[in-house]
C-alpha positions in Angstrom: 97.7 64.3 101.5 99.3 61.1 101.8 98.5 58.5 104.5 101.4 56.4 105.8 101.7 54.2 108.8 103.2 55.6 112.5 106.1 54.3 113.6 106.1 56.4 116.9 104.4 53.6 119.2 105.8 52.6 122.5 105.9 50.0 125.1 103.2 50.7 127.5 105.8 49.3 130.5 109.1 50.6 129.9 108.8 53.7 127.2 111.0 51.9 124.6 109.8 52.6 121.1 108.1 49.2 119.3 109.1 47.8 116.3 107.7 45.5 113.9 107.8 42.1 113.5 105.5 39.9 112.1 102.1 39.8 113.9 103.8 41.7 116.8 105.5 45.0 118.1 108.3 44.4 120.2 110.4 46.9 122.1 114.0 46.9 122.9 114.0 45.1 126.4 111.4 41.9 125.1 108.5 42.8 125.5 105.4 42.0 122.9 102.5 42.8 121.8 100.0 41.0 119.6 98.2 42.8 116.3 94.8 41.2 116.7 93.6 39.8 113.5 90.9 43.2 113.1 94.7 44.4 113.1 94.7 46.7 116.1 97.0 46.4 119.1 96.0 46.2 122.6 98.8 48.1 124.8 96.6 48.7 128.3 98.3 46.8 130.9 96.2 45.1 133.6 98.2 48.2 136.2 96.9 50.8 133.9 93.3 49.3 134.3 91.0 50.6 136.9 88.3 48.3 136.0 88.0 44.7 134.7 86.7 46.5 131.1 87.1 50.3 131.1 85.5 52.6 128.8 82.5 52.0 126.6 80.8 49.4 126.9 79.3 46.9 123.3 75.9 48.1 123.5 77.4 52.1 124.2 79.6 51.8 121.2 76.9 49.7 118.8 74.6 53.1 119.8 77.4 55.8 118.8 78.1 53.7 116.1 74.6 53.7 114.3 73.6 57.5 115.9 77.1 59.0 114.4 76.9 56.7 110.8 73.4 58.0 110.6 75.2 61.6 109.5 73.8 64.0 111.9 77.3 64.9 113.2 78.7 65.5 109.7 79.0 69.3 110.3 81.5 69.0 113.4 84.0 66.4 111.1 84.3 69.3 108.6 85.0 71.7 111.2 87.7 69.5 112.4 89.3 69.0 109.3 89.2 72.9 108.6 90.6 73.7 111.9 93.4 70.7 111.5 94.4 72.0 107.8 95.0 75.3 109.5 97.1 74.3 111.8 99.2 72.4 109.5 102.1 73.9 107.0 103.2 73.0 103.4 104.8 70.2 103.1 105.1 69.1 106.8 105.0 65.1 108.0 102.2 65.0 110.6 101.4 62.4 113.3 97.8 63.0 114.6 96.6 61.0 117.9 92.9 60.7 118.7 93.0 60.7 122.2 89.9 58.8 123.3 88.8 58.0 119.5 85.7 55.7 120.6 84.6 53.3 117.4 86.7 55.9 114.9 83.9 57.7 113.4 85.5 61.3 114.1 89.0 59.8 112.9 88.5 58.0 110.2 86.1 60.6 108.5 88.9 63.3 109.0 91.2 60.8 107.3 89.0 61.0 104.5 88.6 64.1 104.0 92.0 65.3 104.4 93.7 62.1 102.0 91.6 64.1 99.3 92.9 67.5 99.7 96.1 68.0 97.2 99.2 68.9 98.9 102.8 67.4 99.7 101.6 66.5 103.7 102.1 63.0 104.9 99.7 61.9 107.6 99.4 59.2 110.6 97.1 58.7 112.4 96.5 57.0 115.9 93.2 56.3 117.3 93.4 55.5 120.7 90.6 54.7 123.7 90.4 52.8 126.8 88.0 51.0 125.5 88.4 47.2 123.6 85.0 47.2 121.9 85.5 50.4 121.0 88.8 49.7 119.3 87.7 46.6 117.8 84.8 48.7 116.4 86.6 51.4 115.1 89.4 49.0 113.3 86.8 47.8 110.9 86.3 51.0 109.5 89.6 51.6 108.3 93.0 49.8 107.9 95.3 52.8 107.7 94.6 54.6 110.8 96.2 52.6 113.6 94.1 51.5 116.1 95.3 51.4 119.8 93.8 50.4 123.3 95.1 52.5 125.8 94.6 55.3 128.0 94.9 59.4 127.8 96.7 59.5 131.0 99.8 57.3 129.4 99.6 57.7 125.6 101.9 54.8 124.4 103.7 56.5 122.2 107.4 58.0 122.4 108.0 61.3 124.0 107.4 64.6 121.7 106.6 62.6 118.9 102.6 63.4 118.0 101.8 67.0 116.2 98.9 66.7 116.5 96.2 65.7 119.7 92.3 65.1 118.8 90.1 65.0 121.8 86.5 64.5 121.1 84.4 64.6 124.5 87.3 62.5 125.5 89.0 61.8 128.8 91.4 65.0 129.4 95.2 64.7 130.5 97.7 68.0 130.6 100.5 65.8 131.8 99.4 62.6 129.1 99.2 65.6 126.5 102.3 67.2 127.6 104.8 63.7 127.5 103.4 63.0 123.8 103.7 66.0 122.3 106.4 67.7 120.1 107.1 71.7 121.5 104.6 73.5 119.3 102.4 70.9 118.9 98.8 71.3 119.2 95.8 70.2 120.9 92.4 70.1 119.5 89.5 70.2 122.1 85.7 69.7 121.6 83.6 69.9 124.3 79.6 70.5 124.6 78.2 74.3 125.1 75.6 75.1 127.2 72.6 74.2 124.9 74.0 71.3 123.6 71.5 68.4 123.1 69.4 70.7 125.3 66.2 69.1 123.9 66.8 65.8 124.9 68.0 67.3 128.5 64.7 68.8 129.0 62.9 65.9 128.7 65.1 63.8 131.1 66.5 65.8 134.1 63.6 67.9 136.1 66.0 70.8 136.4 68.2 72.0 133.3 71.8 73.6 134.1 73.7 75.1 131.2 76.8 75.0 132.2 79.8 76.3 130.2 82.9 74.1 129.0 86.1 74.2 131.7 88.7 73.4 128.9 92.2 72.1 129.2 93.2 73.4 133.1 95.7 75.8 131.5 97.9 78.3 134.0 101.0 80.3 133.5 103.5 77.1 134.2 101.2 74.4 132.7 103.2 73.9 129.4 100.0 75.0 127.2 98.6 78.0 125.9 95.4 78.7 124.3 95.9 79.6 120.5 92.2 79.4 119.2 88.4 79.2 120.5 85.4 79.1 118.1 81.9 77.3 118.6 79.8 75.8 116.4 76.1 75.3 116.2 73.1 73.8 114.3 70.2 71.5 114.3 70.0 67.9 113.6 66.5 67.9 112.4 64.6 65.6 113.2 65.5 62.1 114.3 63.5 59.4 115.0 62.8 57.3 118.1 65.4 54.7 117.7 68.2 57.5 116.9 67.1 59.5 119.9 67.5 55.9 122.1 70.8 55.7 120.4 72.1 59.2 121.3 70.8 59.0 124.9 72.6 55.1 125.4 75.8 56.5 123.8 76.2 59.4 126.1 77.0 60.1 130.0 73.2 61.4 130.6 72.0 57.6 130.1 74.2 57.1 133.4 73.2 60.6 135.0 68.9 60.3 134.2 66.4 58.8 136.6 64.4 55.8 135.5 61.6 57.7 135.2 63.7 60.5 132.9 64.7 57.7 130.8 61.1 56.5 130.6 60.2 60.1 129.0 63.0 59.8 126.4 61.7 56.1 125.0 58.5 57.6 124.8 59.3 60.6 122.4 58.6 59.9 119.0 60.9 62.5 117.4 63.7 65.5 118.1 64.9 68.0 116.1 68.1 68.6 118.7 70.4 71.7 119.1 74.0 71.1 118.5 76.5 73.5 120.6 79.9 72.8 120.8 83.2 74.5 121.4 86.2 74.4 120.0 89.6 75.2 121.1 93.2 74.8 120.2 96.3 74.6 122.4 99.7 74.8 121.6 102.3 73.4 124.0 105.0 76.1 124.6 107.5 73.8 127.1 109.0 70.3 127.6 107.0 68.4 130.3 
């Protein structure tokens, strides 16, 4: 499969599609936007921001990145780039967004992966997150995905123009889904199962809830319709004390654990952790 550049980007204010030229993206009615020189483009506005710095912070995306480079979630990229084969035809030109991409790792693995398998498919690929660190992060590891700052509730790219959305324990949004979209286009959706890390979650609640994955909030009307469901599961084996620190900073249980849960998890001196996640694919079936 070949790689190419998107071309599908648009101005986060007005909608008009942005163009190329120089060190900028410019849309129709003057408005610009700097490539930084790690050569990703920040289109968040401040009125799209609900905090000074949303998302992830440094030291959350320095964790994720050394916990996810370390291999352990290997398994679930190759899952992903099975599932996103199948839902591709012969010969078709793709656009793939990665709807809350965090420091790439997911992304730019897939990209691998699938520039190696021999067919007549061109590919682009967005990685987008709310997060600037993140971003900045994830454009080091590769300089043909395109790496955006934005946010899942207003993807800024043109209307029906993605194939394709990846969301990885990402920020959910039917109608953000829905605008970007082509009709038919799909939406790739992992989310934890009930025993996921469930190691680690013994140690720092006092009272474990598995509690099942609520998916996209599909109804007759919505627009979506689910296509494909399928879970996957295995062990880590074990991982060491400053992998488990790591995979506790770079997750929402860091926020959720008491101090004195937290206190447990720097104590342990190993993990061999249970992986459960599901999987499902949605097709949109209407305009938004």
């Amino acid at each position: 499969m070949l790689i190419k550049k998107v071309s599908n980007l648009a101005c986060p204010i007005d909608g008009e599609q942005l163009k190329l030229q120089a060190q900028q993206l410019v849309c129709n009615n003057g408005h610009t936007f700097d490539i930084a020189r790690q050569g990703y483009v920040n289109l968040l506005p401040v009125q799209q921001k609900r905090s000074k710095e949303p998302g992830d912070s440094k030291d959350m995306v320095v964790a994720r990145t050394q916990f996810l480079n370390d291999g352990f979630y290997t398994p679930v990229v190759d899952k992903l780039a099975e599932i996103i084969q199948q839902q591709i035809k012969p010969t078709e030109q793709i656009c793939l967004l990665d709807a809350g991409c965090g420091e790439g790792y997911y992304l730019d693995a897939i990209a691998h992966l699938l520039e190696s398998v021999k067919t007549n498919n061109t590919l682009a690929f967005i990685g987008l997150d709310i997060s600037k660190p993140a971003i900045v992060a994830a454009a080091k590891r590769s300089k043909k995905i395109t790496w955006v700052v934005g946010t899942n509730r207003q993807p800024p790219v043109c209307a029906a123009s993605v194939d394709i959305i990846l969301c990885v324990f990402g920020f959910q949004s039917l109608d953000g889904f829905s605008y970007a979209l082509k009709p038919g286009g799909k939406v790739i959706l992992v989310e934890p199962g009930p025993e996921h890390l469930q190691e680690l979650r013994q140690v720092i609640y006092a009272d474990v809830k598995n509690t099942e994955s609520p998916g996209l909030p599909v109804s007759e009307g919505s627009g979506f319709s689910l296509i494909d469901n399928s879970l996957l599961k295995f062990k880590t084996g074990e991982i060491n004390q400053q992998q488990i620190n790591n995979l506790l900073l770079m997750t929402p249980h860091f926020y959720r654990a008491s101090k004195n849960g937290k206190e447990a998890a720097s104590q342990l001196q190993s993990l061999n952790l249970s992986i459960d996640m599901v999987l499902t694919v949605y097709e949109k079936t209407a305009y938004p």
